[in-house]
N, C-alpha and C positions, 0 to 999 in steps of 0.2 A: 478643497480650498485652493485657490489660486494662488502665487503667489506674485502678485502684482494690484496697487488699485483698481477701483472699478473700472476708473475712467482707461486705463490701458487694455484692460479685459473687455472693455466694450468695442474701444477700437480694432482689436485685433477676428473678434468676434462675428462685428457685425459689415464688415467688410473681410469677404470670402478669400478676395483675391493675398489676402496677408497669408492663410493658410500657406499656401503652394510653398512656404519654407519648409511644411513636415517635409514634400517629395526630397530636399535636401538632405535633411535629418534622416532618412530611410536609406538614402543612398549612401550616407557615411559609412565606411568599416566598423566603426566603434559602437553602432547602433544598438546591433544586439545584446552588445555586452554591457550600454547604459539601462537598456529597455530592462536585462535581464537581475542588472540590481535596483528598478524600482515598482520592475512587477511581483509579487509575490509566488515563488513556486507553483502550486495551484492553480493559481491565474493565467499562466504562461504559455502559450501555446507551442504546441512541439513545433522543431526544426523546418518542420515541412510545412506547416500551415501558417507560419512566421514569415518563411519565402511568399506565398501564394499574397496573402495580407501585404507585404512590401511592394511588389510585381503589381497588385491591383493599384495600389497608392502612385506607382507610377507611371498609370496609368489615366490619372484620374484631370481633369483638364477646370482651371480656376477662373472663377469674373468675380467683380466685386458684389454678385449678388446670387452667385450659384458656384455649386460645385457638381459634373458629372464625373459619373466613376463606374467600371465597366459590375453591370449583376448578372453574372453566370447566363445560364438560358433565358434569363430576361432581356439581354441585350444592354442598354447604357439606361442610368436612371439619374434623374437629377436634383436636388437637396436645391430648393430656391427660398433666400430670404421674401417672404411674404408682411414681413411688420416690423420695425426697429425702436424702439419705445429708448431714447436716450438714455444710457449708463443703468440701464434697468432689463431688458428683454430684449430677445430676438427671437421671432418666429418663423419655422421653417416649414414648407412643402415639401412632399416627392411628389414628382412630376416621372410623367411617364412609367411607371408600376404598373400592376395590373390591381393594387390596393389605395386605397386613400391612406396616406399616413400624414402623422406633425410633429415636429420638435419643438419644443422652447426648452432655451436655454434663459434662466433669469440668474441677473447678479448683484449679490445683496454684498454693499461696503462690509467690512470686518476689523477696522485699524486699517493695517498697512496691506489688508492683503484682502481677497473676494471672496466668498462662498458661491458657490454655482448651485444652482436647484436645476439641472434637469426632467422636462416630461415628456415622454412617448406616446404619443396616440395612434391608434390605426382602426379605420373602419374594416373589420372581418366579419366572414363568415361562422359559424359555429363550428363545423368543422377544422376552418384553417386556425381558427384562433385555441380550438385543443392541439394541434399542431407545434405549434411556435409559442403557446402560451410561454412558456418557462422563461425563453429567451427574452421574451417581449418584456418582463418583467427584470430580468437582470442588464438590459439595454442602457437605461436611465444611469446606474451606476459604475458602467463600463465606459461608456461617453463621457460622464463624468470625470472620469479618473483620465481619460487620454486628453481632457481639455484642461485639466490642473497640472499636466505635465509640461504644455507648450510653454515656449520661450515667451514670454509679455516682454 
C-alpha cells in the first residue's frame, strides 16, 4: 500500500524521470539504517550485496519514459514505459535482454492511500525458467514493497 493518493502514485510512477530521487536516497548515510528498520530481518540483504544494489542504483541513468541500469554480463538493459492508462496502470518493457520480459504496475484508490498490484512476465525457456523460477515468483512482491516505500 502506498501511502499517497492515486493520482500522486501515478504521477510519480508513470514518469520515470521523478524516480532518479531513489539515486539521492541511496546516497544518504542514513539509508541503511532507514531501509534497515522497514525491511524485515529475513528480507535484508547482507552488508555486501546492499553495497553492490546501491553502487548499481547509481549507476542507473533516468528519462521520463525509461530507466537503464547496469545487468552484470549482460551489459546495460533498459525498463521502457510501453502503456500509461491515467491513475490506473503502467506498462513496462526490457529492452535490450536476451529475454522478453513485462511489468505492470496497477493502482487501485484505497481512502487516502493506493494499493499497488504488481505483475511480472517473461517469455522463457523451460530450462531458464527452472532456473529463476523462485525469483520470478517472489519479484512481484519485492517491487512491490520497494514502490510503497518511495516518497509520493
Amino acid at each position: 500500500m502506498a501511502p499517497a493518493p492515486v493520482d500522486r502514485v501515478f504521477a510519480k510512477l508513470s514518469d520515470l524521470s521523478n524516480l532518479q530521487s531513489v539515486q539521492d536516497r541511496v546516497a544518504d548515510p542514513n539509508f541503511e539504517e532507514e531501509l534497515r528498520a522497514r525491511v524485515p530481518a529475513d528480507k535484508m540483504p547482507d552488508a555486501e550485496k546492499l553495497k553492490q544494489i546501491c553502487e548499481s542504483i547509481q549507476q542507473m541513468t533516468f528519462t521520463s519514459d525509461s530507466v537503464t541500469m547496469p545487468a552484470g554480463p549482460l551489459g546495460t538493459v533498459t525498463l521502457q514505459v510501453v502503456e500509461r492508462e491515467n491513475e490506473r496502470l503502467v506498462k513496462f518493457a526490457v529492452v535490450g535482454a536476451p529475454i522478453q520480459a513485462n511489468l505492470w504496475i496497477q493502482m487501485l484508490p484505497s481512502g487516502a492511500m493506493t494499493a499497488l498490484k504488481v505483475t511480472v512476465g517473461a517469455e522463457l525457456n523451460f530450462f531458464i525458467r527452472k532456473m529463476v523460477e523462485s525469483k520470478l515468483k517472489q519479484a512481484p512482491d519485492g517491487i512491490a514493497q520497494v514502490l510503497s516505500a518511495l516518497p509520493y
